[in-house]
C-alpha positions in Angstrom: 42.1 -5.9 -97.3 42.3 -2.4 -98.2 44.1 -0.1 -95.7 43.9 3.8 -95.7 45.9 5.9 -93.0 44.2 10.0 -92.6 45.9 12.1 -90.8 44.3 14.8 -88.0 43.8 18.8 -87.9 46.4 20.6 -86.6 44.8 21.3 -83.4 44.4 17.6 -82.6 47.8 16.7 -83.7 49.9 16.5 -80.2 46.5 14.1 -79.0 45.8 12.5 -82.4 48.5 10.1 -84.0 46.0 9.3 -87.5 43.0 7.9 -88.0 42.6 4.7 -90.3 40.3 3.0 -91.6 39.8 -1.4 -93.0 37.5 -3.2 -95.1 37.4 -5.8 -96.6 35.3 -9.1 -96.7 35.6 -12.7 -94.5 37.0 -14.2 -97.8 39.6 -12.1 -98.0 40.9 -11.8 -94.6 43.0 -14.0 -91.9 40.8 -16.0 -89.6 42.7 -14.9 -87.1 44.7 -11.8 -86.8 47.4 -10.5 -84.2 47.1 -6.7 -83.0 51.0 -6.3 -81.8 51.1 -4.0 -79.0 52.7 -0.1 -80.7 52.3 2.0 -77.6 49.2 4.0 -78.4 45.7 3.7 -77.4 43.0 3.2 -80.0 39.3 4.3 -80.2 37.7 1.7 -82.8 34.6 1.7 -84.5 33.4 -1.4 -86.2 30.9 -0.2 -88.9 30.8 -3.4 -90.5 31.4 -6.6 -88.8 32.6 -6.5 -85.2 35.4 -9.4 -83.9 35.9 -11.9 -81.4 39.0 -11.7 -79.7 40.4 -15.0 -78.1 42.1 -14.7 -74.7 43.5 -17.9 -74.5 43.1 -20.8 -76.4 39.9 -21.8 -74.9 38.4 -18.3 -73.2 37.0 -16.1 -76.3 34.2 -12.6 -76.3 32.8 -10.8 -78.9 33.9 -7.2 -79.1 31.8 -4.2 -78.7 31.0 -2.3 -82.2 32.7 0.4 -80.1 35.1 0.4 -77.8 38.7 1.8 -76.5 41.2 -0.3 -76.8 44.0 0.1 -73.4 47.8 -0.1 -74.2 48.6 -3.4 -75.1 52.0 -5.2 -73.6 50.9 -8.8 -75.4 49.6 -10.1 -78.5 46.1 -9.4 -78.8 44.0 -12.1 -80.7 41.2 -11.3 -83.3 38.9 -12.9 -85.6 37.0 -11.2 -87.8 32.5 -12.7 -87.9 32.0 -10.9 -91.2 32.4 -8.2 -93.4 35.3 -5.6 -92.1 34.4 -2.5 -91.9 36.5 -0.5 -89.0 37.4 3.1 -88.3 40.4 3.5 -85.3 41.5 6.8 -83.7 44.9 6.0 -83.5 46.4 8.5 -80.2 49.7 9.3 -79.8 51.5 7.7 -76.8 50.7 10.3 -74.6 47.9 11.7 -76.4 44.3 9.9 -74.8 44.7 11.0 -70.9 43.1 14.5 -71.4 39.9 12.5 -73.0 40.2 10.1 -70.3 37.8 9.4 -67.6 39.3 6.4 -66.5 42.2 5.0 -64.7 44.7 4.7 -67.5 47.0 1.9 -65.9 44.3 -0.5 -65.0 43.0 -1.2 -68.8 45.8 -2.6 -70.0 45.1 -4.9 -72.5 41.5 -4.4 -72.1 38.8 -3.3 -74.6 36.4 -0.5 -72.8 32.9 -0.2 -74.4 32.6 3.5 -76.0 29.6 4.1 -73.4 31.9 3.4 -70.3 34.8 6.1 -71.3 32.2 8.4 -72.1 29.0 7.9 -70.9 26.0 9.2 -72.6 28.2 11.1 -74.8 30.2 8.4 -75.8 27.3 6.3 -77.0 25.4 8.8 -79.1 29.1 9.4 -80.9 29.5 5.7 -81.3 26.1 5.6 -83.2 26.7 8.6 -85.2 30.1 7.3 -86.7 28.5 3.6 -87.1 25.9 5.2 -89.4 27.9 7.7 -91.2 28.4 7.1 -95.0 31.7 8.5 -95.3 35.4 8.1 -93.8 35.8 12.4 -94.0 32.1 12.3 -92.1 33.6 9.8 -89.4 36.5 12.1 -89.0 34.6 15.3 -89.0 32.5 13.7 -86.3 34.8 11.9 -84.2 37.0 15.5 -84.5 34.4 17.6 -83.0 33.6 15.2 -80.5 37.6 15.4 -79.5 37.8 19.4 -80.0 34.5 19.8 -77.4 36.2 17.3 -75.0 39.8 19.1 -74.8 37.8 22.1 -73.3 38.6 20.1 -70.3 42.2 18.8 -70.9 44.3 17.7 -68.3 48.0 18.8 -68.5 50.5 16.3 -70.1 53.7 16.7 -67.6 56.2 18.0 -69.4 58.9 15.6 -68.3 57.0 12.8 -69.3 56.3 14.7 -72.7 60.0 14.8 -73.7 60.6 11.5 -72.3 58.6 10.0 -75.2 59.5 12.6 -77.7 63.3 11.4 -77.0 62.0 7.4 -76.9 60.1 8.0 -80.4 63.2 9.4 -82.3 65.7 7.1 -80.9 63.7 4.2 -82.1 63.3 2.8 -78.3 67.4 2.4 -78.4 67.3 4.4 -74.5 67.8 2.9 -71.1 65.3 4.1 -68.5 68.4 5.1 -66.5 69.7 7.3 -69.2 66.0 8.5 -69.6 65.5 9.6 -66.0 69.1 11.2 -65.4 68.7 13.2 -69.0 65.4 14.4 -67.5 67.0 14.4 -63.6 64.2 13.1 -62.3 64.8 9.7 -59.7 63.8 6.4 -62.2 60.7 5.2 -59.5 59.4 8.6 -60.2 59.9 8.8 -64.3 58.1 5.0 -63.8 54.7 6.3 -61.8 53.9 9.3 -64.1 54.5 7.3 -67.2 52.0 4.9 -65.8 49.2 7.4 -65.0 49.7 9.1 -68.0 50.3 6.6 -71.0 49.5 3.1 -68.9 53.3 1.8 -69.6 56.4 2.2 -67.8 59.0 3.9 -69.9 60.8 0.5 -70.4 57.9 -0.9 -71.4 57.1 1.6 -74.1 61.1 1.7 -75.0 60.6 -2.2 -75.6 57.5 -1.6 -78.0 58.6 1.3 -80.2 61.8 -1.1 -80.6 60.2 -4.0 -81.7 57.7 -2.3 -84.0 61.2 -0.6 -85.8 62.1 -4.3 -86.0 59.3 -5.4 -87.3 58.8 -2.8 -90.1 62.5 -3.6 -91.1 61.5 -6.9 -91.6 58.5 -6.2 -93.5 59.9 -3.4 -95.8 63.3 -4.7 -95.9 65.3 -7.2 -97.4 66.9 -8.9 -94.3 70.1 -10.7 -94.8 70.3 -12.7 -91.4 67.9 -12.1 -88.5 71.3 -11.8 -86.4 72.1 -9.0 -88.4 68.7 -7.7 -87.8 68.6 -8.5 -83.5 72.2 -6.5 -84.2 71.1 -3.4 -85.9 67.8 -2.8 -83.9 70.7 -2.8 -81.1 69.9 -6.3 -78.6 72.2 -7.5 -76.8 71.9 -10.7 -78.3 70.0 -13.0 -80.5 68.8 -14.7 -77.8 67.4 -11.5 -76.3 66.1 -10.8 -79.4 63.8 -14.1 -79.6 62.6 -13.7 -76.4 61.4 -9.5 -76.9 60.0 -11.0 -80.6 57.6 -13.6 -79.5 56.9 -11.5 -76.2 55.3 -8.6 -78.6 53.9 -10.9 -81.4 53.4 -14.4 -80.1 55.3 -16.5 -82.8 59.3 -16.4 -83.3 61.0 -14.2 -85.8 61.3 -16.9 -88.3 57.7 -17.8 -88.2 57.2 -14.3 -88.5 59.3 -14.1 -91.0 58.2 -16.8 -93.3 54.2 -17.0 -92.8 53.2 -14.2 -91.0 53.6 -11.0 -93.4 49.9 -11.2 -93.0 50.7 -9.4 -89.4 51.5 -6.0 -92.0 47.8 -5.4 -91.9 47.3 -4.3 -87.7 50.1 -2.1 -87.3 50.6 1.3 -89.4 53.3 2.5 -91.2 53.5 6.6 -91.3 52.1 7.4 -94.7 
């Protein structure tokens, strides 16, 4: 599978996290790939191929070639029907509400055809990126597209805005009370704007950024014990450390550890 990370113009950066883009062909990829959940929504175009994603072990449906994907707070099952050929918009945490015309909360874990974020709009920009012959073309497209939109931008609270900048850097090491009386704001309150604006509570979006740390560690890293590990990413325990792991990625962190590198390919490093 070949991976490639782009990052955005300057005037899209506080919205626009990267842009990436995968191919590769059936032979060559995982029947069945995990998206772990990393706190940001994604708009993904499937040029080649599109995917089935499996609810359960008996419910599965077949993806739209375009589509937003909501935050995700579970593992998220996919199997590729043919050739890859994807292009994802990749927003920061608190980067897709002034795009968004829906109600951010209530598509968790949910993938939106393009056409029902955007209407009209968003199906003519689906088709142009789908039949574009370039990645730079898909970015200049999906840019503009972005740029026209932001004419109308809602306001990102500024409370909520510092909130994540303090989450990001700490790694997800903060406690929501810490969070709320840094900001002095009452911890209900700090809960219901996260909500609205990024579609997690601020614990829930501590919990991810610190289990995507984790994982990186593990996949860059060589990891002398996986206590040592639950230790340093700062759980209280090993046993609190399981439970967060296979919460976020479905499998425990030995499996992970042993037979599931293949994981590396859904979730982006900053390159």
């Amino acid at each position: 599978m070949d991976h490639k990370i782009f990052q955005p113009q300057k005037d899209l950066e506080e919205w626009v996290k990267c842009y990436w883009t995968l191919e590769g062909d059936l032979e060559n990829t995982p029947i069945k790939n995990t998206i772990i959940p990393d706190g940001t929504m994604k708009l993904i175009f499937h040029y080649g191929e599109t995917y089935k994603h499996h609810k359960n072990e008996k419910e599965s449906i077949i993806l739209p070639k375009c589509f937003l994907i909501g935050q995700l707070t579970k593992p998220y099952i996919v199997e590729p029907l043919g050739i890859t050929g994807s292009f994802v918009v990749r927003f920061q945490p608190n980067g897709f509400l002034p795009f968004s015309t829906l109600t951010i909360k209530e598509i968790q874990n949910t993938a939106v055809p393009i056409e029902n974020v955007f209407g009209k709009d968003g199906k003519e920009i689906g088709e142009k990126i789908l039949n574009a012959n370039s990645t730079i073309e898909r970015i200049t497209l999906i840019e503009n597209f972005l740029l026209n939109k932001l004419v109308h931008k809602k306001t990102i609270d500024t409370i909520v805005k510092s909130t994540v900048e303090t989450i990001l850097n700490a790694n997800g090491q903060f406690s929501v009370n810490e969070l709320s009386q840094q900001n002095n704001i009452n911890r209900r309150q700090l809960t219901r704007k996260f909500s609205s604006t990024i579609g997690l509570s601020p614990k829930q979006l501590s919990k991810t950024i610190r289990i995507q740390t984790t994982l990186k560690t593990l996949l860059n890293n060589k990891v002398k014990s996986l206590t040592d590990l639950a230790y340093e990413n700062e759980y209280f325990d090993q046993a609190h450390f399981i439970k967060d792991f296979k919460e976020f990625t479905g499998v425990t962190p030995k499996e992970f550890y042993g037979d599931d590198l293949k994981m590396s390919l859904i979730f982006d490093s900053e390159k």
